[in-house]
N, C-alpha and C positions, 0 to 999 in steps of 0.2 A: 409786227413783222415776225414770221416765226424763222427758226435756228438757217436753216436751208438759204433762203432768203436773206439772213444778214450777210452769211459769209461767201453767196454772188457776188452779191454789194461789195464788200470789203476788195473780194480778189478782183474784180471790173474796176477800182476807184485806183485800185494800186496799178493796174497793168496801165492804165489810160492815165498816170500819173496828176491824178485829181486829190490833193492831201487833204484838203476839208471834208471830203466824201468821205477818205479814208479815216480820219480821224470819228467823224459820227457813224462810220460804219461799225468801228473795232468798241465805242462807246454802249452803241443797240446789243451786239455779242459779250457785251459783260451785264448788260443789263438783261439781257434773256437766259445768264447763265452758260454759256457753253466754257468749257475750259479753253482757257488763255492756250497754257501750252498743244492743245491739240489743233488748236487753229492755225498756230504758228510752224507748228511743224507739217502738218496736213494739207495745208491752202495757202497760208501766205508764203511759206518758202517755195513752194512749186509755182508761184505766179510769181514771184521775181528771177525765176528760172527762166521762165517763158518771156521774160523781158528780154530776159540775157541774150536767148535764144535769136529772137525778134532784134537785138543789137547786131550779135554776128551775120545775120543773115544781111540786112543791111534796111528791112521794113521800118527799124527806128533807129532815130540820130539822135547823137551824145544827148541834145535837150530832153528827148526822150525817154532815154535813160537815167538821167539826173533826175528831172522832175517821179519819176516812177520810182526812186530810189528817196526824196523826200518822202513822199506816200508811204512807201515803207517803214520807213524811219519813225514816222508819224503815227502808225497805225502800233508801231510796235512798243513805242514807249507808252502808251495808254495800257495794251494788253497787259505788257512786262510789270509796270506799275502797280495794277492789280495782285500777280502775281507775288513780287517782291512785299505786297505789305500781308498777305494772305502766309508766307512763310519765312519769314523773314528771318526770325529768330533761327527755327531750324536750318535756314542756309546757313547763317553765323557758325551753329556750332559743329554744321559738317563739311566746314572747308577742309577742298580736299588739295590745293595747289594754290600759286603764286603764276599767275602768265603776264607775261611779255608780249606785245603782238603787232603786227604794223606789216605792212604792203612794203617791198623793198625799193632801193633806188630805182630812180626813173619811173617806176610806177604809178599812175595815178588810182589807180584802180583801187575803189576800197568797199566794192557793194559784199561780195562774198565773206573777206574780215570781217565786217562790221556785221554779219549774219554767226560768224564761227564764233565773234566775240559775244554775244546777244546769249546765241546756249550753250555756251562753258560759264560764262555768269548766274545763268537761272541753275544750272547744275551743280553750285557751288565753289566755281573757281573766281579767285581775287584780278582780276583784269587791270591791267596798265597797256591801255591803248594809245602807242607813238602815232597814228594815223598810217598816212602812205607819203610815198616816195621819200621813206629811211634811208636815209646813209649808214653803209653799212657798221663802218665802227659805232652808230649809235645805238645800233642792237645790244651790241657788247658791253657797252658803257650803260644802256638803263638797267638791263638785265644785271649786273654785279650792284648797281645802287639800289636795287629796289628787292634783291635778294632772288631773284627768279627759280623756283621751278623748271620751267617749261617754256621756251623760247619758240616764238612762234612764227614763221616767215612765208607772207603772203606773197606769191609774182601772177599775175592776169596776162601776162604776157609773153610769147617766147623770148624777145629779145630781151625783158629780164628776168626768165628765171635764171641767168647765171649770175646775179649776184646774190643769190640762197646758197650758193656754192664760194661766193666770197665771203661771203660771213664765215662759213666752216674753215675755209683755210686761215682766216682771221684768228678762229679760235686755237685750232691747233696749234698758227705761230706762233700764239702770246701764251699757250700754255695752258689754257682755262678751257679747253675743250672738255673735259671732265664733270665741270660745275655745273653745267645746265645741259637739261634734256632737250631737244631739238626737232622742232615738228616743222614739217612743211609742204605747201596744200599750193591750190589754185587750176584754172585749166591748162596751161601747159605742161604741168606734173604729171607724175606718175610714184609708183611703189619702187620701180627702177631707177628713176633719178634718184630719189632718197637715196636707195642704197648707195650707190655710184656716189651720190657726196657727201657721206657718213652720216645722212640724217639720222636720228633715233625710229621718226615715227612718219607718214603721210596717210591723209584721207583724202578722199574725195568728193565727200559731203560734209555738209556743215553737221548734221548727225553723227554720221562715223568719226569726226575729229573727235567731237563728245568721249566718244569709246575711248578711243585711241589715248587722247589724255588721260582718263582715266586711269587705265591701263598701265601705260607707264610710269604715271604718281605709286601707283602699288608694286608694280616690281620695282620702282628705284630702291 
C-alpha cells in the first residue's frame, strides 16, 4: 500500500468510527515510513474536525462521535508510540512546562483536550490530565499539588464556558492568581473572552495552543 493510500485508510477508518481499521491503518503509516507527527497534524486532526463538523450539523449522533473518537484515540497512540520511543530521551531533556488540563464543570466534552493534550506532550510538556467535567476548585487544588506551569481549561459548550471564568475568580479570591499561567480554548471561545476573564493565553487550534504555551513558558 503506498503513503497516499494508507492515510485515506486511516482518515476513512477514523471518520466512519471503525478502531480496528484505524489501528492497522496508523500501523501500515509507520511501517511505510511516513512521519507520525505529519499525519497527526495533516489528516488525522482535520478528520476529527469533520467529525465535529458532521456532530454539530446533526448528520452524526453522540455514538457517532464516541465511536469516531475511540478510532482516534486508537490510531493515535500507535503513532504517538512510535514517536515517543524515536525521541524520547530528547523530550526528557527539553521539557519545557508542567500542564494541568481537563474540560470544565458540566462538560462532557473531551475530544479537542484530548487532541491539545496529545501535542503539548509530543512537544515536550509534562501532562496531568483531570479528564472532563472538573469541578472547578479541582483545577485549583491539582494545579498547586502537582506544581503547575500552565493551567489549562477546556469548555465545548456555551453554557459552560462560564465556569473558565469561575475558576479565575476562584483564583483571584484565594490569592493564588499569580502562580499559574492560565490558558483557555474550545468552540465557544474566543481571544475576547480570555481577555474579559483574565486569562493569560487562548487558541483555537490544538496547533496554536502548542505556540501559545510555549510562548508564555518563555516570557514567564
Amino acid at each position: 500500500m503506498n503513503s497516499e493510500a494508507a492515510i485515506t485508510k486511516l482518515k476513512m477508518s477514523v471518520i466512519s468510527g471503525q478502531e480496528e481499521d484505524a489501528e492497522k491503518a496508523a500501523r501500515e503509516i509507520l511501517d511505510i515510513g511516513i512521519d507520525p507527527m505529519e499525519v497527526l497534524e495533516r489528516h488525522l486532526f482535520p478528520a476529527m474536525k469533520s467529525v465535529g463538523e458532521k456532530f454539530e450539523t446533526g448528520e452524526y449522533f453522540l455514538t457517532d462521535l464516541m465511536f469516531a473518537a475511540d478510532a482516534m484515540k486508537a490510531a493515535s497512540r500507535i503513532l504517538t508510540s512510535k514517536m515517543k520511543e524515536r525521541s524520547g530521551r530528547e523530550m526528557a531533556r527539553t521539557k519545557t512546562g508542567r500542564v494541568l488540563i481537563g474540560t470544565v464543570s458540566g462538560d462532557v466534552h473531551d475530544i479537542g483536550k484530548n487532541i491539545v493534550s496529545l501535542l503539548l506532550e509530543i512537544n515536550g510538556f509534562e501532562i496531568h490530565d483531570l479528564g472532563k467535567d472538573v469541578d472547578s476548585m479541582r483545577f485549583i487544588e491539582g494545579s498547586t499539588e502537582i506544581d503547575a506551569d500552565i493551567m489549562a481549561l477546556s469548555a465545548l459548550m456555551t453554557t459552560t464556558k462560564p465556569a473558565q471564568k469561575e475558576v479565575m475568580d476562584l483564583l483571584n479570591e484565594m490569592g493564588t492568581r499569580q502562580k499559574f499561567v492560565v490558558m483557555v480554548g474550545g468552540a465557544p471561545t474566543s481571544k475576547e473572552w480570555a481577555e474579559q476573564i483574565g486569562a493569560d493565553g487562548w487558541a483555537e487550534t490544538a496547533e496554536q495552543a502548542v505556540r501559545v504555551a510555549q510562548e508564555l513558558i518563555h516570557s514567564r
